[in-house]
N, C-alpha and C positions, 0 to 999 in steps of 0.2 A: 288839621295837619295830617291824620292819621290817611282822609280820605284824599290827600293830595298827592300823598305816597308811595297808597295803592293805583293811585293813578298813572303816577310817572311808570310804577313797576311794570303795570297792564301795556302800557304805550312802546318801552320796551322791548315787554315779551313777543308782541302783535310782530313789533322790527325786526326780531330776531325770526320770527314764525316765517315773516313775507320773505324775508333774506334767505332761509333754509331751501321753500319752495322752491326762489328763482333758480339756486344753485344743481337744486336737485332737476330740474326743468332744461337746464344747461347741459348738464352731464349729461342724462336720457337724449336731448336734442344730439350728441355728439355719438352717444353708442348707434343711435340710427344711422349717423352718416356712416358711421363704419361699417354696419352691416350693409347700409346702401351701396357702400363701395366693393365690397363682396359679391353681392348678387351681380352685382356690373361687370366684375372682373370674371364670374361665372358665364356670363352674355343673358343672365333674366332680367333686363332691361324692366319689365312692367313691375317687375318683386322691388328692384331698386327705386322706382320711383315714388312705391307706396312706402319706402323707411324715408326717402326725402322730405316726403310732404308731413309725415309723422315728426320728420324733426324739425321742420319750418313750422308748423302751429306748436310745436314745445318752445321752440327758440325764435320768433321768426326774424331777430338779430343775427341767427348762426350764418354769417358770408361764405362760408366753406359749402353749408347746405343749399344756398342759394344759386350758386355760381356753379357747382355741381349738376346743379335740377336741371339750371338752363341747357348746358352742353348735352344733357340725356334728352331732353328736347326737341330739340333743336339739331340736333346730331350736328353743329356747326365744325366747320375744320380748323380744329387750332389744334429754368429752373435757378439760385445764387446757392454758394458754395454752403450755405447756414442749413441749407434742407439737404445735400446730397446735389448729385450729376444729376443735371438735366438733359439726358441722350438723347442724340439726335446719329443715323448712320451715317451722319458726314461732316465733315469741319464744318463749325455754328459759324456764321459771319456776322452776326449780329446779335443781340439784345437789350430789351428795352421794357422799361417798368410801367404799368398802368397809372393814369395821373391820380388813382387814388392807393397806391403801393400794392395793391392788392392780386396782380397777377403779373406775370411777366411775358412776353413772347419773345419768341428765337426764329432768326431765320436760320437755311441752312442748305449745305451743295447737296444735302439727299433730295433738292427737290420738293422741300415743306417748308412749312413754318408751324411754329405749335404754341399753343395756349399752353401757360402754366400755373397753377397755386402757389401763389409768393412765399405762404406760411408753410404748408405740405413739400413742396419742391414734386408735385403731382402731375404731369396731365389733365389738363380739360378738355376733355370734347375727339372728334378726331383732326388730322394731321390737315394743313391748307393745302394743296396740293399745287403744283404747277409743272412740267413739261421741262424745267433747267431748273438747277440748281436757283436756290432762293437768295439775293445777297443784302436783301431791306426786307423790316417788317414792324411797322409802326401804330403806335395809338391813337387815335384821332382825340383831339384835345377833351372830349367830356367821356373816352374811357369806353366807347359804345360799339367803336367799328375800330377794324383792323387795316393799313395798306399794304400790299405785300410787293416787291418788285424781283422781277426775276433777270437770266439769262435765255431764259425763252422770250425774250423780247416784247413780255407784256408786265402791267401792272395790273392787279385785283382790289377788291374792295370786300370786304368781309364782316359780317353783322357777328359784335362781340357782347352781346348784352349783358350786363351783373344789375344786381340788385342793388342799389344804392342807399344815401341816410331819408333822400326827399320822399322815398317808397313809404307807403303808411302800412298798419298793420293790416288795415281792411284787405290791399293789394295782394299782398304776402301770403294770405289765407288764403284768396280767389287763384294763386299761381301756388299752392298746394294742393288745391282743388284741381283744378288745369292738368298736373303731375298724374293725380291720383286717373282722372278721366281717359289721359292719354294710355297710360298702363294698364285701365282696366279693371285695378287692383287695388284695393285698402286696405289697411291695418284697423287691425277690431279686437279692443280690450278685452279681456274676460275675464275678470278681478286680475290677479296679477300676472295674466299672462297676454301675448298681443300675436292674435291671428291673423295672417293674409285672408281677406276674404275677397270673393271674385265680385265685382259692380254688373248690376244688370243694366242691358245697355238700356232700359228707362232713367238707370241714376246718371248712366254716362250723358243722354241726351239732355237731364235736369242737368246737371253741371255744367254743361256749353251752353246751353239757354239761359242759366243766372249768368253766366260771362258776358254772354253776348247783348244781354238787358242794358249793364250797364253802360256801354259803349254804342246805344243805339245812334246819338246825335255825333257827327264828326267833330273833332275838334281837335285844333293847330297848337293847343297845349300840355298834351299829353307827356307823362312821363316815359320813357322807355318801355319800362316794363309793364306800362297799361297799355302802349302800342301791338306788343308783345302778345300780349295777353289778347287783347281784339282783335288780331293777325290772326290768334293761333284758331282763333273759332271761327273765323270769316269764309264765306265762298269758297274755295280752293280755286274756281275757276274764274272767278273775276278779282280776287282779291294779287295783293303786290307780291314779286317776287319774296321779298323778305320784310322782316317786320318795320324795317328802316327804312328800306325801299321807297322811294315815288312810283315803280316803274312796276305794271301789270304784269304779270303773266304771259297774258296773249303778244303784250310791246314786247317782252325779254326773251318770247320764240321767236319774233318777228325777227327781231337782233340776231339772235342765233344763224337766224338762217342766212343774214344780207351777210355776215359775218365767213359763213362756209368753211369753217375747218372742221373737222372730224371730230377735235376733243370738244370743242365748243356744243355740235351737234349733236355727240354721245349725252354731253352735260343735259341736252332740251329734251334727250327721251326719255329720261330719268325723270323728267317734271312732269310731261304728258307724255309717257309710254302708246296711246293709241295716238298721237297727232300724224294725218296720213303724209302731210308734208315736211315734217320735218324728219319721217322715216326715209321717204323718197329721197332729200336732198343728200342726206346720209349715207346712203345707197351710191348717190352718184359719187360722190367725195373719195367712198372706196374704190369705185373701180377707175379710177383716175390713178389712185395710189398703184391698184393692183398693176397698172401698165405701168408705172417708174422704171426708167430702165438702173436703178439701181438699188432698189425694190430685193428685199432679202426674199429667195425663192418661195421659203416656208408662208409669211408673213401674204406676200403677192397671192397665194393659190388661199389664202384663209379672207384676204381683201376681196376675193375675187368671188367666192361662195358667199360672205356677207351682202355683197352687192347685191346677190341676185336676189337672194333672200329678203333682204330690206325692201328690194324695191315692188315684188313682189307680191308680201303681205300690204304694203301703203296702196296697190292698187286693189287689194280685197277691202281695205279700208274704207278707201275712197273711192269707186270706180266710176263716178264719172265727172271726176278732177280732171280736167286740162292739164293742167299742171302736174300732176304724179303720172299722168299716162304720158306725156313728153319723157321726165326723167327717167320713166321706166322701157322706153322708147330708145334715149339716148344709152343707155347701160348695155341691153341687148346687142344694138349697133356695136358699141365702144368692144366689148368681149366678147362679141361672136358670141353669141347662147343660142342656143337651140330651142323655141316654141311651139308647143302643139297648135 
């Protein structure tokens, strides 16, 4: 009896020991995100992501740490009365809760729409942007991607990734690791205190290489966040616009271009800043603007020095493009410039 006793007591105390731990593992996971959210609100983006990933292997349950990490990531563009105003600089026309309650978005006339933390009433990520006023902005039914619709007369599609319950903890660790690679930067115990330490980029390239091992064989069943995660280490240059995406790179400049508007074409330089043709087309687009006959004077002569400019460099780029020596051809023509 005596030894059945001590047994029950021992089995107990283990419960109460493993219980202590996790609480305490909890708590730590949450002081990280706060300092994470400090460093971010400071703009050291790499410092915040190495207290993310510190609080994702303490907790990798914490949804606030996870859904934080992605938007620091991801830098993607995205509040109820229980957490505080969720500000927006214009009347919200909309709001709507994620199908697992866990974030909310707003559309709104300033021409956004934004990501929110349902529990914090926070910000995630930066703003979605559009050209009019925003007056829809919806979740796609598993919580993944955002729709957005405007008075600029277009709709968007917007990659919203979180962490979900189907995520395992393997995952969870390898998108800490991810974090940690992308910033640079880890956190490093030393009895009880925890240093930033700098990653040399041999650990950065082991950490994209364990990612990318796993994800060698394609496959149509992947989780989100393992999409996510073998997006984030892929190609840059053959891999998909986004991690949801079906559509390439090279297709979504392609688009850009048959597309021709200015904001569209600014968005494709941002992706490939050297592409000679989607500089060129760029170039022509402005000085098209720049002749508007009702074209604000300032804006016209700033259209008009862009053009030359743009088209310019795409023929240093490219120079023996057909194609950017025409646009660059057509610009000249269009605003009378002067060539040596």
């Amino acid at each position: 009896m005596v030894a059945i006793a001590l047994a029950v007591v021992a089995f107990f105390a283990e419960a109460k020991a493993k219980d202590q731990t996790k609480k305490t593992s909890e708590a730590a996971s949450r002081g990280n995100v706060s300092l994470a959210r400090y460093s971010e609100e400071s703009g050291k983006n790499a410092q915040a992501l190495a207290y993310f990933a510190q609080a994702l292997r303490l907790n990798p349950e914490n949804r606030e740490a996870s859904g934080l990490t992605t938007a620091v990531l991801t830098q993607l563009s995205w509040q109820v009365p229980l957490t505080g105003s969720m500000w927006h600089d214009g009347e919200v026309n909309s709001a709507q809760f994620s199908p697992d309650g866990q974030r909310v978005v707003t559309a709104s006339r300033d021409k956004t729409a934004r990501l929110w933390d349902a529990t914090s009433g926070k910000p995630i990520g930066e703003p979605m942007k559009h050209e009019g006023g925003v007056f829809s902005a919806q979740f796609s039914p598993d919580g993944q991607r955002v729709v957005t619709a405007s008075w600029d007369k277009t709709a968007r599609l917007w990659d919203a990734m979180t962490v979900t319950h189907k995520d395992t903890r393997e995952d969870i660790l390898l998108f800490a690791e991810l974090a940690e690679a992308t910033g640079g930067v880890a956190l490093e115990t030393v009895g009880q205190a925890e240093n930033l330490k700098s990653l040399t980029p041999e650990q950065v390239k082991t950490s994209r290489e364990k990612i990318a091992a796993k994800f060698l064989k394609p496959s149509s069943k992947l989780t989100s966040l393992q999409r996510f995660l073998a997006w984030s280490v892929a190609d840059r240059r053959s891999r998909t616009i986004s991690p949801l995406s079906q559509v390439t790179v090279s297709e979504w400049l392609e688009n850009r271009i048959k597309e021709g508007t200015v904001e569209g074409l600014r968005a494709a330089i941002q992706v490939d800043p050297s592409n000679a043709r989607v500089t060129a087309h760029l170039g022509r687009r402005l000085a098209d603007y720049a002749l508007k006959q009702d074209s604000d004077p300032d804006e016209a002569r700033r259209a008009r020095g862009e053009a030359d400019c743009l088209t310019r460099r795409a023929l240093k780029l490219a120079p023996d493009n057909d194609e950017v020596r025409k646009l660059r051809d057509e610009v000249i023509k269009l605003l009378e410039l002067k060539t040596n």
